[in-house]
N, CA, C and O atoms as a CHARMM CRD file, in Angstrom:
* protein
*
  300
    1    1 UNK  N     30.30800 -19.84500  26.99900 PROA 1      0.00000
    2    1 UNK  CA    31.06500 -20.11600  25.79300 PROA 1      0.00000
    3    1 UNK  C     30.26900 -21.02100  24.84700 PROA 1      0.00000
    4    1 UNK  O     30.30400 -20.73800  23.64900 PROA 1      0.00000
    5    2 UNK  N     29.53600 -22.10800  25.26400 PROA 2      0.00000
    6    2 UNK  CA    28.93700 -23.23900  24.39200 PROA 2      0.00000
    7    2 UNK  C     27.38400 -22.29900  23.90000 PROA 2      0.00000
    8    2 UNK  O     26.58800 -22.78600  23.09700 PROA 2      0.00000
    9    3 UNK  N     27.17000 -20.87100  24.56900 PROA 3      0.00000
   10    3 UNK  CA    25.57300 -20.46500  23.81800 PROA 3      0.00000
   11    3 UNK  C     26.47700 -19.98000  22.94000 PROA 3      0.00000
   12    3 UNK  O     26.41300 -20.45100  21.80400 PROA 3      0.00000
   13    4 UNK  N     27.42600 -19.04400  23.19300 PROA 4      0.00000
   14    4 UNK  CA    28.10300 -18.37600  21.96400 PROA 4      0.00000
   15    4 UNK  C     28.33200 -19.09200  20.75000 PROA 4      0.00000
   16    4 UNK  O     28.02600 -18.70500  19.62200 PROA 4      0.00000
   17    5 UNK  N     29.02100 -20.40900  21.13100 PROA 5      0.00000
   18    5 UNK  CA    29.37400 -21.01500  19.87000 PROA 5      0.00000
   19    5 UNK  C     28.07400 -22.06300  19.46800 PROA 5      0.00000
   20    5 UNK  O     28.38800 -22.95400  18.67800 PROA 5      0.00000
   21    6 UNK  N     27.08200 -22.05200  19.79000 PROA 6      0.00000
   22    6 UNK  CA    25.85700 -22.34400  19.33300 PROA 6      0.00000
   23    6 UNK  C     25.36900 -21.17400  18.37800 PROA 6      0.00000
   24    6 UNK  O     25.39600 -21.34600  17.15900 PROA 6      0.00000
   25    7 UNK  N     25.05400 -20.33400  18.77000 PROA 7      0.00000
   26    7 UNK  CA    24.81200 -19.27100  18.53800 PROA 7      0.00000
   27    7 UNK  C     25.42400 -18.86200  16.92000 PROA 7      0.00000
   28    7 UNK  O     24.77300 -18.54300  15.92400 PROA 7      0.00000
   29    8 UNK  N     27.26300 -19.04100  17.13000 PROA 8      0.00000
   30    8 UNK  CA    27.40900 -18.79800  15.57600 PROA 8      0.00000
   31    8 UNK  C     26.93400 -20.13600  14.78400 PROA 8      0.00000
   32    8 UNK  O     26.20300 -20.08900  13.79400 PROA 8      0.00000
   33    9 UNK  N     27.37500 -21.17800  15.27500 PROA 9      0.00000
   34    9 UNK  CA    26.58600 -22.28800  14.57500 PROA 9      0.00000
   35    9 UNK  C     25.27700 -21.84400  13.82100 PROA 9      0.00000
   36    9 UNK  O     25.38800 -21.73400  12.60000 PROA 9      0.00000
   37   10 UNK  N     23.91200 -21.54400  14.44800 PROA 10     0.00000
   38   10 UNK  CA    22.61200 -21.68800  14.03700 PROA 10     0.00000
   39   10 UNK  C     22.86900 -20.03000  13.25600 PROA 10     0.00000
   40   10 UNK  O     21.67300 -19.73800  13.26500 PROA 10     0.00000
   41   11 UNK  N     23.40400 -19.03900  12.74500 PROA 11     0.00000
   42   11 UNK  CA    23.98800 -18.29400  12.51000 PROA 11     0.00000
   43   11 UNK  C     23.82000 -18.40100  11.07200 PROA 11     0.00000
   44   11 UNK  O     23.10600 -17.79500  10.27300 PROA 11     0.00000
   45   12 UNK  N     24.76800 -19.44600  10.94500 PROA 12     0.00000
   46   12 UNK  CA    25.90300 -20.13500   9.70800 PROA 12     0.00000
   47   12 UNK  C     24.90700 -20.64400   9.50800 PROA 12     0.00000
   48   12 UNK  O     24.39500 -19.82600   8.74400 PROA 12     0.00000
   49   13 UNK  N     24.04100 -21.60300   9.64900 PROA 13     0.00000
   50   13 UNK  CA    23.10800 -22.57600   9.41100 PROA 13     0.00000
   51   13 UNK  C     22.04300 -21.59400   8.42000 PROA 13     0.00000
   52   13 UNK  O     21.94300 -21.53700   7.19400 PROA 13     0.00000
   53   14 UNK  N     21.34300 -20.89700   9.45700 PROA 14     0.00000
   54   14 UNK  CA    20.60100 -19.68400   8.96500 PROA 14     0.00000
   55   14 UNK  C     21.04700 -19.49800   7.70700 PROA 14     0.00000
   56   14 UNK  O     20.39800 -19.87200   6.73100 PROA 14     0.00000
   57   15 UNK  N     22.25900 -18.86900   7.62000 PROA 15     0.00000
   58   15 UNK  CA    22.56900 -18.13300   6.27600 PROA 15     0.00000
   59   15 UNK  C     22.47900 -19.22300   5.18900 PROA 15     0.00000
   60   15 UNK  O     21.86300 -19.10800   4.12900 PROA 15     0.00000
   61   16 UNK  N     23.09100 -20.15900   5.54800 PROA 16     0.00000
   62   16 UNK  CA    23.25300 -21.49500   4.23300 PROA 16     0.00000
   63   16 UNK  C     21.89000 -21.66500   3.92800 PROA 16     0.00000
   64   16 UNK  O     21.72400 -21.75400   2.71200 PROA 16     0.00000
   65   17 UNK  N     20.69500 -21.75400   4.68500 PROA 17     0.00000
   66   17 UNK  CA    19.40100 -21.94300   3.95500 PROA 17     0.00000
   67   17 UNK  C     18.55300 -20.81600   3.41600 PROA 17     0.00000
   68   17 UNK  O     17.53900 -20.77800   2.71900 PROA 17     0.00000
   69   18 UNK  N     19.44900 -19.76900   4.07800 PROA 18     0.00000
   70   18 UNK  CA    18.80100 -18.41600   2.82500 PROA 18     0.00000
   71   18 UNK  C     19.88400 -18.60300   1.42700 PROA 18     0.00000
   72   18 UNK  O     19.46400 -18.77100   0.28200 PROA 18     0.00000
   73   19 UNK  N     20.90700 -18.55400   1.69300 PROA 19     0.00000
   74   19 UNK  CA    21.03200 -18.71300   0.51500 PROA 19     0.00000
   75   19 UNK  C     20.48700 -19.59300  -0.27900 PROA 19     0.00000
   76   19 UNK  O     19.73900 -19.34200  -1.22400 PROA 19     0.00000
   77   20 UNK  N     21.00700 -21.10300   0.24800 PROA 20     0.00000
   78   20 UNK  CA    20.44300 -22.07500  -0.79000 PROA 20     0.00000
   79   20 UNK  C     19.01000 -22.06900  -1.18800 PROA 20     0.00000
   80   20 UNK  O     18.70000 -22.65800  -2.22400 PROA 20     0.00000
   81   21 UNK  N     17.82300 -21.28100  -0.25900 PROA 21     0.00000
   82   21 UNK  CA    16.75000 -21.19000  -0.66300 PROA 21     0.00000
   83   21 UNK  C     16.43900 -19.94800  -1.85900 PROA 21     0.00000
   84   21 UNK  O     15.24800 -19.64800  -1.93700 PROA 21     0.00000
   85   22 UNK  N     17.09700 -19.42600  -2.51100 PROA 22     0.00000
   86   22 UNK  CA    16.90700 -18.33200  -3.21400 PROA 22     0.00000
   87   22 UNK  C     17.72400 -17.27500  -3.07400 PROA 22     0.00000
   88   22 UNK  O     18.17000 -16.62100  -4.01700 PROA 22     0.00000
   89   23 UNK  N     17.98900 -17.03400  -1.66000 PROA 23     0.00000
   90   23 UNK  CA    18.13900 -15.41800  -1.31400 PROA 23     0.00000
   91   23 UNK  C     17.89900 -14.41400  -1.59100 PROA 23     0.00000
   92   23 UNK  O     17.27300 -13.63800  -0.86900 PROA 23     0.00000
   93   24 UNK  N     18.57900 -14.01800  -3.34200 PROA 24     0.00000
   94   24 UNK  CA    18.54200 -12.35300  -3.48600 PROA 24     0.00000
   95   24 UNK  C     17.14300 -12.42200  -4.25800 PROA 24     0.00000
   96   24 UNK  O     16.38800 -11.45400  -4.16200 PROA 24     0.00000
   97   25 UNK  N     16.82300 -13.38100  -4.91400 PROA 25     0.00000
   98   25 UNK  CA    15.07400 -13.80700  -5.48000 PROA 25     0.00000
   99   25 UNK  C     14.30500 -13.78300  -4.16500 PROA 25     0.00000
  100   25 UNK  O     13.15700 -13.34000  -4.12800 PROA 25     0.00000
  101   26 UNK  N     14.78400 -14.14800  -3.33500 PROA 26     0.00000
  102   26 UNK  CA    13.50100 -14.01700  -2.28600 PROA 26     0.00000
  103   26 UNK  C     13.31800 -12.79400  -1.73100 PROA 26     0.00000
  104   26 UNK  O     12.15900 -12.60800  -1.36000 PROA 26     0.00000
  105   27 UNK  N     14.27000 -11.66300  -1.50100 PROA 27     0.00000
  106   27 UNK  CA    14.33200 -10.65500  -0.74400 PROA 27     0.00000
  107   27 UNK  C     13.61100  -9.96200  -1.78500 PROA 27     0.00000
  108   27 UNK  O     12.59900  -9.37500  -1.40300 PROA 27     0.00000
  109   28 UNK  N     14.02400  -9.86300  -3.56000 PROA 28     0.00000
  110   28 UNK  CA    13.37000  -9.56600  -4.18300 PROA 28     0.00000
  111   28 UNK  C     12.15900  -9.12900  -4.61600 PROA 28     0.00000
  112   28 UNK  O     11.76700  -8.13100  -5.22100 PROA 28     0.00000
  113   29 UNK  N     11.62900 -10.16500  -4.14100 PROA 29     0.00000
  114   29 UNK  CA     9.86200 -10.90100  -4.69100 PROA 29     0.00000
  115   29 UNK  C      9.61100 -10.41000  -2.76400 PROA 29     0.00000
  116   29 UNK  O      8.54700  -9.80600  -2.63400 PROA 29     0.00000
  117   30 UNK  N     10.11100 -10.52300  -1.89400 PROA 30     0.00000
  118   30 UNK  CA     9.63600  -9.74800  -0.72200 PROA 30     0.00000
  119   30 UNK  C      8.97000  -8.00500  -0.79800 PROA 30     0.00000
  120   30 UNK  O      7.83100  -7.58100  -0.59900 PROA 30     0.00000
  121   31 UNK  N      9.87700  -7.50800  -1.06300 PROA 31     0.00000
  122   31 UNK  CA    10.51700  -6.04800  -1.91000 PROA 31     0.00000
  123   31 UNK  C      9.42000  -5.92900  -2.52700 PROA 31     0.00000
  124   31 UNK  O      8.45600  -5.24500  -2.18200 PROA 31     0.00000
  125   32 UNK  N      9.56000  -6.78500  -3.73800 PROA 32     0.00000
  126   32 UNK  CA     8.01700  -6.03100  -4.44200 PROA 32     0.00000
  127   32 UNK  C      6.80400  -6.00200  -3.48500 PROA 32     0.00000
  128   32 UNK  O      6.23800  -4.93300  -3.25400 PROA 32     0.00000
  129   33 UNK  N      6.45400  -7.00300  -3.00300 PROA 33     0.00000
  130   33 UNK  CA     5.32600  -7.46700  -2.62500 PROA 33     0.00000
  131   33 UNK  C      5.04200  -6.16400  -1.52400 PROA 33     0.00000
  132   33 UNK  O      3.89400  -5.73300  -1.41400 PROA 33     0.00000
  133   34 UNK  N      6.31600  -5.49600  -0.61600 PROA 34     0.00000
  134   34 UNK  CA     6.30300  -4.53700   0.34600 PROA 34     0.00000
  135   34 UNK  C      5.78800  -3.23000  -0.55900 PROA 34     0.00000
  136   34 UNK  O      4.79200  -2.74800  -0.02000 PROA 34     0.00000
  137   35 UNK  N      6.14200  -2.56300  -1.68700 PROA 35     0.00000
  138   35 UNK  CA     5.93700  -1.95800  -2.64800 PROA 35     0.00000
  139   35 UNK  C      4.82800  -1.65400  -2.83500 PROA 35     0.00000
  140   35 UNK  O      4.40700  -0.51400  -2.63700 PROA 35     0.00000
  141   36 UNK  N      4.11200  -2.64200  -3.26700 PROA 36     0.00000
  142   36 UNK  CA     2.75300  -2.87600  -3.57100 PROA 36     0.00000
  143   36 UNK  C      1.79600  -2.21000  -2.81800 PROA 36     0.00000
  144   36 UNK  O      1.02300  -1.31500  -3.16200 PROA 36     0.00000
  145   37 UNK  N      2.02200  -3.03700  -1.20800 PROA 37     0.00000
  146   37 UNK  CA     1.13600  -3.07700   0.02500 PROA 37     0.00000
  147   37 UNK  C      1.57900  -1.44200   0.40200 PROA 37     0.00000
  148   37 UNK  O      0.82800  -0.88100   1.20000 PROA 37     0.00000
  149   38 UNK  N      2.61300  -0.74300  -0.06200 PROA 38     0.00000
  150   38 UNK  CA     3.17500   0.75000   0.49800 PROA 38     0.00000
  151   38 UNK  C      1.98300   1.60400  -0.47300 PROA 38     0.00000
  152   38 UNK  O      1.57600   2.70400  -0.09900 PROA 38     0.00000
  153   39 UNK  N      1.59700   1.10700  -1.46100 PROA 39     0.00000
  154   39 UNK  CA     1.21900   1.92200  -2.38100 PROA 39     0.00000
  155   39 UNK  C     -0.52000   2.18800  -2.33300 PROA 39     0.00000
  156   39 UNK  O     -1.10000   3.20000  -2.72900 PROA 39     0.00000
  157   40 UNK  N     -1.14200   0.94600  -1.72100 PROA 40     0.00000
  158   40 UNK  CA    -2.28800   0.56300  -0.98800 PROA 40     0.00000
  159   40 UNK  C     -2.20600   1.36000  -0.00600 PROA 40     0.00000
  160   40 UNK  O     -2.77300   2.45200   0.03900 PROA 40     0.00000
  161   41 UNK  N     -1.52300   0.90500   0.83300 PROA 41     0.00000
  162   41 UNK  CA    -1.64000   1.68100   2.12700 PROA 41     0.00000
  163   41 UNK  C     -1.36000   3.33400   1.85000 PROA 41     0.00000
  164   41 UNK  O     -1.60600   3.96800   2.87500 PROA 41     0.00000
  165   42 UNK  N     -0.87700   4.25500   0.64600 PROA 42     0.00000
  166   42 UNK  CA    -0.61600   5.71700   0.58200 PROA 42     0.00000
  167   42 UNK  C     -2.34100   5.86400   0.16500 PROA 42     0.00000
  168   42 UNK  O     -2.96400   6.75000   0.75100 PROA 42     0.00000
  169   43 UNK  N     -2.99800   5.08800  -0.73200 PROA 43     0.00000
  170   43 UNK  CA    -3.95600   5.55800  -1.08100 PROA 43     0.00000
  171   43 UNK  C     -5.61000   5.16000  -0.57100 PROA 43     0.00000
  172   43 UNK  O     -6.68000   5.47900  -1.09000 PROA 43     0.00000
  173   44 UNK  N     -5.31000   4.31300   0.68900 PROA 44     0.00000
  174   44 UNK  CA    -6.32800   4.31700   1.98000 PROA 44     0.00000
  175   44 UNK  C     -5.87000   5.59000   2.58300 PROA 44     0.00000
  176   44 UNK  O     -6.84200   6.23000   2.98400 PROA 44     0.00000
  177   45 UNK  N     -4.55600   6.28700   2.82700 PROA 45     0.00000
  178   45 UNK  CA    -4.93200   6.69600   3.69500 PROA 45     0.00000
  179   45 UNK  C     -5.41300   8.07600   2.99100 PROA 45     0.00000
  180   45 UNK  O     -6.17200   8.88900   3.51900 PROA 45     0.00000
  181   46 UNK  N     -4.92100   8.17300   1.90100 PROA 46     0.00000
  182   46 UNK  CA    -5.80800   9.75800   1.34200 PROA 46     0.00000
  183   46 UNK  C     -7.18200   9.62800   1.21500 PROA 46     0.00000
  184   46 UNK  O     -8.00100  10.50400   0.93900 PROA 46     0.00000
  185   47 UNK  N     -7.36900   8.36800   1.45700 PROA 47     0.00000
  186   47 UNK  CA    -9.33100   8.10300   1.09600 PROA 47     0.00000
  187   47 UNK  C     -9.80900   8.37700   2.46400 PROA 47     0.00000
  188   47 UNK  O    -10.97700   8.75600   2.37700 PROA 47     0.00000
  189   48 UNK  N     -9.31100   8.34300   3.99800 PROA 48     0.00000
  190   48 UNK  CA    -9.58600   8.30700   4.84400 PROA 48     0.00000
  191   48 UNK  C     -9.16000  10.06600   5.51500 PROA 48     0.00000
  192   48 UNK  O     -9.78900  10.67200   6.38300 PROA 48     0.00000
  193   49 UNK  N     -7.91700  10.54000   4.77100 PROA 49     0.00000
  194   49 UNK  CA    -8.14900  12.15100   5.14200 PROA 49     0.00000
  195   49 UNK  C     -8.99500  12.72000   4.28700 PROA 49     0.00000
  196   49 UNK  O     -9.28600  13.83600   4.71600 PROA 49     0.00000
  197   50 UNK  N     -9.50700  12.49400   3.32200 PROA 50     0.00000
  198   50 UNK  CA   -10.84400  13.03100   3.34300 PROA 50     0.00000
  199   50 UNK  C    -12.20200  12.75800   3.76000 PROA 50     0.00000
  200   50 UNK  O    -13.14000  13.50800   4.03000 PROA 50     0.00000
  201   51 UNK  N    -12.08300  11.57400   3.74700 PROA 51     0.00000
  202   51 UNK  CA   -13.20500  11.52100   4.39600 PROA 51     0.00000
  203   51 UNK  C    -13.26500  11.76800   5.91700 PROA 51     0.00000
  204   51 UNK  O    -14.33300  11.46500   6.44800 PROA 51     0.00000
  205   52 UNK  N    -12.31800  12.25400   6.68200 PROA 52     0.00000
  206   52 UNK  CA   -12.15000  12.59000   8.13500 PROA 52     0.00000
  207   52 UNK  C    -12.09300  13.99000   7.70600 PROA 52     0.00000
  208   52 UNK  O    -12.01600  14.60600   8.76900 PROA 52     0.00000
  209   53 UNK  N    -12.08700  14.92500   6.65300 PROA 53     0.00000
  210   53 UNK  CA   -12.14300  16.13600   6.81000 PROA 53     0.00000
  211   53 UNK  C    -13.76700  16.45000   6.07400 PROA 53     0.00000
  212   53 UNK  O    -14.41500  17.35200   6.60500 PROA 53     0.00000
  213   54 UNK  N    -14.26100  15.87500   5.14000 PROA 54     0.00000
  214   54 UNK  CA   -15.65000  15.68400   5.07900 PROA 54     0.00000
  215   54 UNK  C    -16.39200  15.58000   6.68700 PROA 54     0.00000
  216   54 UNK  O    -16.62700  16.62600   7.29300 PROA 54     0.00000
  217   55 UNK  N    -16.59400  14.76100   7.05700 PROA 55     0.00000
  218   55 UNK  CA   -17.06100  14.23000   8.33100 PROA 55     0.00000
  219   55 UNK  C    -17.22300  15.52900   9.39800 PROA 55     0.00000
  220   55 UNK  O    -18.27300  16.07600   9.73300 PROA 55     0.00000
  221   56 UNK  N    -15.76500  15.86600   9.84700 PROA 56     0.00000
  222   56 UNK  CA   -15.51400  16.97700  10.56500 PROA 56     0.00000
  223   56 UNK  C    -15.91800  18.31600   9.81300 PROA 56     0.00000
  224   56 UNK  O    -15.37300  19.17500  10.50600 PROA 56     0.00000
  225   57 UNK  N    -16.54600  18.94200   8.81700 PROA 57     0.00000
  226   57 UNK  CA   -17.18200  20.04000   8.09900 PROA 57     0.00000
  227   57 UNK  C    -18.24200  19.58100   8.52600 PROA 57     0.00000
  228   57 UNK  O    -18.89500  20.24400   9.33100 PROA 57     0.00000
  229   58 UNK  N    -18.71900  18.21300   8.05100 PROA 58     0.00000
  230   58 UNK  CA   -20.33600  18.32000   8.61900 PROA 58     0.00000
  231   58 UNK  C    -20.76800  18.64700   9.90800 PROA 58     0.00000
  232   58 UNK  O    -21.66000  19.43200  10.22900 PROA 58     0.00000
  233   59 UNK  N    -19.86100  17.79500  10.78500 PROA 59     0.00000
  234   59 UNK  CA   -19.57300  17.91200  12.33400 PROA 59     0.00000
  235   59 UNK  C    -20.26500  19.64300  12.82300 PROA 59     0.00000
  236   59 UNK  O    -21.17300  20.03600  13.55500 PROA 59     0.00000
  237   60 UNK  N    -19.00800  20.42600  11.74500 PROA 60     0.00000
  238   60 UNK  CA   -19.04700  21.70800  12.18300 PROA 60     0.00000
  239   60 UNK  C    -20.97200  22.73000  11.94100 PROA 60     0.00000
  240   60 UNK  O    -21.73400  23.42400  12.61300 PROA 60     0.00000
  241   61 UNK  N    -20.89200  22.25100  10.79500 PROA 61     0.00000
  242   61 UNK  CA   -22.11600  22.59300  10.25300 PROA 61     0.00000
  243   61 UNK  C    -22.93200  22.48400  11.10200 PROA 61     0.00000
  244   61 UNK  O    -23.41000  23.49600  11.61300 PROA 61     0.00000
  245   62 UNK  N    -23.33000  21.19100  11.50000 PROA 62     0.00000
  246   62 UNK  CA   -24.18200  20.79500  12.45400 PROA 62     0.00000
  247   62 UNK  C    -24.18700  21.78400  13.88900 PROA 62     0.00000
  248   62 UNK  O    -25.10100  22.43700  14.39500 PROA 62     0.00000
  249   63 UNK  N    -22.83200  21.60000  14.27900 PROA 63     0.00000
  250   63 UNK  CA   -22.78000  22.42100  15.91800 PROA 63     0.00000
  251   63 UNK  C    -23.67900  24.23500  15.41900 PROA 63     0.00000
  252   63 UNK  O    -24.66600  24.78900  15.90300 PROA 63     0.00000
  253   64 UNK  N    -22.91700  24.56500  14.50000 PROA 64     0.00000
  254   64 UNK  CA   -23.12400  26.03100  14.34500 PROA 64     0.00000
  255   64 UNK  C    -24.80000  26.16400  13.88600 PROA 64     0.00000
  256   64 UNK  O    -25.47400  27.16000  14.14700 PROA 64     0.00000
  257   65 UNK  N    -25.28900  25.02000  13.19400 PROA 65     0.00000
  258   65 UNK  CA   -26.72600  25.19100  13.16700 PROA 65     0.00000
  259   65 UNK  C    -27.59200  25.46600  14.37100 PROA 65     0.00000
  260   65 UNK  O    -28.46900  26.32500  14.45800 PROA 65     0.00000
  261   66 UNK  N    -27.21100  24.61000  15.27400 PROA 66     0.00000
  262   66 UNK  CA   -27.85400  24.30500  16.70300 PROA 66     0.00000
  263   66 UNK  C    -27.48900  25.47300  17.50600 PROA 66     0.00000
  264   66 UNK  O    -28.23100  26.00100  18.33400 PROA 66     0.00000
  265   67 UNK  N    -26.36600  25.82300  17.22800 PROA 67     0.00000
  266   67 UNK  CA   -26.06100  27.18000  18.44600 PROA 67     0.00000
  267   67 UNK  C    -27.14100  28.62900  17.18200 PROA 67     0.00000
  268   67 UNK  O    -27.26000  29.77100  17.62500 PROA 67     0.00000
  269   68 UNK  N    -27.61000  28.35800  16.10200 PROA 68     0.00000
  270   68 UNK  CA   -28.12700  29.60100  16.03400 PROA 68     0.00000
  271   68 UNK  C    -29.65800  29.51900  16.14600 PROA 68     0.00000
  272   68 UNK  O    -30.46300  30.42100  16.37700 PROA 68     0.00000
  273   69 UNK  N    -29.83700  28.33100  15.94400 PROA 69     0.00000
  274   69 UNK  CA   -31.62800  27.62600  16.62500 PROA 69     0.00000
  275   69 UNK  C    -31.47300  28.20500  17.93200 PROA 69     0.00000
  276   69 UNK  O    -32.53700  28.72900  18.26000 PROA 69     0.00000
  277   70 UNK  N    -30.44900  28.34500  18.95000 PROA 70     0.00000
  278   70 UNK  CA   -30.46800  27.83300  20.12500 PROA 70     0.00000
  279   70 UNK  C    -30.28100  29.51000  20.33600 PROA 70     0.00000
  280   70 UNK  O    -30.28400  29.86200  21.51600 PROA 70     0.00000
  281   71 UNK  N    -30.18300  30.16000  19.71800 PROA 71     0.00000
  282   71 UNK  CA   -29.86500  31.74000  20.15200 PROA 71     0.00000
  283   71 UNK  C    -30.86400  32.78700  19.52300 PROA 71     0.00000
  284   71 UNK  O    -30.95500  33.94000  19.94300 PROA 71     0.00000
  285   72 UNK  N    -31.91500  32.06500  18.04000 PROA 72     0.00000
  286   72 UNK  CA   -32.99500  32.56900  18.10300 PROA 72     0.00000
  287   72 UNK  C    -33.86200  32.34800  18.78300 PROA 72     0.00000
  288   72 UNK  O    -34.72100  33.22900  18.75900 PROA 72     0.00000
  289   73 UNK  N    -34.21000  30.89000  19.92400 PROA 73     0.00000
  290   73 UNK  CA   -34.73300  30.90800  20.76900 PROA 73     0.00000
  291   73 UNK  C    -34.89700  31.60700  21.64000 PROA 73     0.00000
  292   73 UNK  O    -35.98200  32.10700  21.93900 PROA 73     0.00000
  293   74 UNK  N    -33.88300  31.76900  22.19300 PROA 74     0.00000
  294   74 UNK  CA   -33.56400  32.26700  23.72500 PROA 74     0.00000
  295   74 UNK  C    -33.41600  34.08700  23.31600 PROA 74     0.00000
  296   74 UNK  O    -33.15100  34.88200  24.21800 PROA 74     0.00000
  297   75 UNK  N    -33.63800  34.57600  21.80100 PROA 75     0.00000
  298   75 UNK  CA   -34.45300  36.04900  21.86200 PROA 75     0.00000
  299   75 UNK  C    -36.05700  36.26600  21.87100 PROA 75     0.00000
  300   75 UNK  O    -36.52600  37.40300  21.91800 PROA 75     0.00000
């Protein structure tokens, strides 16, 4: 019974210093800041599927060169 009613205590406490610290300004200015970093992070990762599909063409290039070195040899 005494964690429970601790529990709503630090609860209540919690909330009174979000509010009094700002609240809907802070969640706000959080929000953007998440926004931002979403918008960064969409356009690493299109820089990184291409360049992982670059990479993997060369990849390919390469193998298929070697298997036809490797088959005019061996006529």
């Amino acid at each position: 019974m005494m964690r429970f009613l601790l529990g709503v205590i630090v609860g209540i406490l919690i909330c009174f210093f979000f509010i009094w610290a700002g609240g809907g300004k802070f969640v706000k200015k959080v929000g953007e800041g998440l926004i931002g970093t979403g918008k960064k992070m969409e356009v690493l990762e299109e820089v990184i599927k291409k360049e992982k599909e670059e990479v993997g063409k060369g990849i390919q290039k390469k193998i298929l060169k070697e298997e036809k070195e490797i088959q005019k040899k061996s006529q």
